[in-house]
C-alpha positions as CSV (number, residue, x, y, z in Angstrom):
1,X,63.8,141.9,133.5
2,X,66.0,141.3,136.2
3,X,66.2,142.8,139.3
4,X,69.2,144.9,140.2
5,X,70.8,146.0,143.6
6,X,71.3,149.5,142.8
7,X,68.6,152.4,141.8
8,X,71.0,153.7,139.3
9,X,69.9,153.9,135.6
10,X,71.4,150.7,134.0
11,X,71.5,152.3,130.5
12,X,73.7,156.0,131.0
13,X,74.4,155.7,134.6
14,X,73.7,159.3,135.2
15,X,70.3,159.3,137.1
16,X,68.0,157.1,139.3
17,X,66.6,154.6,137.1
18,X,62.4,155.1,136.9
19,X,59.6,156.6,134.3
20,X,60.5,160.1,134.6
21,X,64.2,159.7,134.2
22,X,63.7,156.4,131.3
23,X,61.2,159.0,129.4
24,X,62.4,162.7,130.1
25,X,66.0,162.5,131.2
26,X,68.2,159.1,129.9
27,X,70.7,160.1,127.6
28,X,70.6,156.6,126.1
29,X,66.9,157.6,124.2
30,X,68.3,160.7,123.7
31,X,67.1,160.1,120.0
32,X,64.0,159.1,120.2
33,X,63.2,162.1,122.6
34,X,64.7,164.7,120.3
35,X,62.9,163.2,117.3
36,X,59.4,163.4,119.2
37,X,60.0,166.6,120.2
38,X,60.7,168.2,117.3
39,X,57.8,166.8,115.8
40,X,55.7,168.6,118.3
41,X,57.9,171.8,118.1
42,X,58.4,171.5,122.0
43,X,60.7,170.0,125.0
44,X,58.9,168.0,127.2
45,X,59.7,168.0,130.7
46,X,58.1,166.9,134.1
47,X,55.8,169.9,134.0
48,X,54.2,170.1,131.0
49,X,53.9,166.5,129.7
50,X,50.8,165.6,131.7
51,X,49.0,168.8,129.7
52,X,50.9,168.6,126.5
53,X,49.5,165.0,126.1
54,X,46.1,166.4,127.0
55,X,45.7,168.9,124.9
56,X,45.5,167.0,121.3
57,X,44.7,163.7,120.8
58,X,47.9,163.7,118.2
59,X,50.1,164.9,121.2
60,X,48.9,162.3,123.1
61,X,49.7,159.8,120.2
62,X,53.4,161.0,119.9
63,X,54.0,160.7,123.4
64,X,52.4,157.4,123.6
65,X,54.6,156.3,120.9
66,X,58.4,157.6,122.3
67,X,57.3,155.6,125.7
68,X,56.4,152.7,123.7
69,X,59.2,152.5,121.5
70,X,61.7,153.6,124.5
71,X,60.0,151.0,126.9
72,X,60.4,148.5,124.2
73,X,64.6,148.9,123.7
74,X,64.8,149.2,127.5
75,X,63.3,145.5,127.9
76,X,65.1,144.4,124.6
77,X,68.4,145.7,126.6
78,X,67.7,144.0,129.9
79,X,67.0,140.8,128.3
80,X,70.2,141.2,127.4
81,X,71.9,141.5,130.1
């Protein structure tokens, strides 16, 4: 990855680019998101993800999975670059 001079989200430009914003908020993995979501029948969100993945080990699975695969794209798209 390179490094860039700004904080601002390289991928929708609409936030400050870090792990809460990459996973919860970035309209580029808006897909992914929705997709997990509905699987677990729920929205996740800063306040309940910690206790949502905590909760069942198959929760904790699907969550694992969306960073995964998001964290994945995002290096695949900075390579990129």
């Amino acid at each position: 990855m390179k490094k860039r001079n700004t904080a601002a989200c390289p991928h929708c430009k609409q936030g400050k680019d870090g792990a809460e914003h990459t996973l919860l908020e970035c309209l580029k993995w808006e897909k992914e998101r929705r997709q997990t979501q509905e699987e677990m029948c729920l929205v996740l969100n800063p306040d309940n993800i910690v206790q949502t993945m905590l909760e069942r080990e198959e929760q904790w699975r699907s969550v694992q999975s969306l960073a995964n695969k998001i964290m994945r794209a995002k290096e695949l798209a900075e390579k990129e670059e």
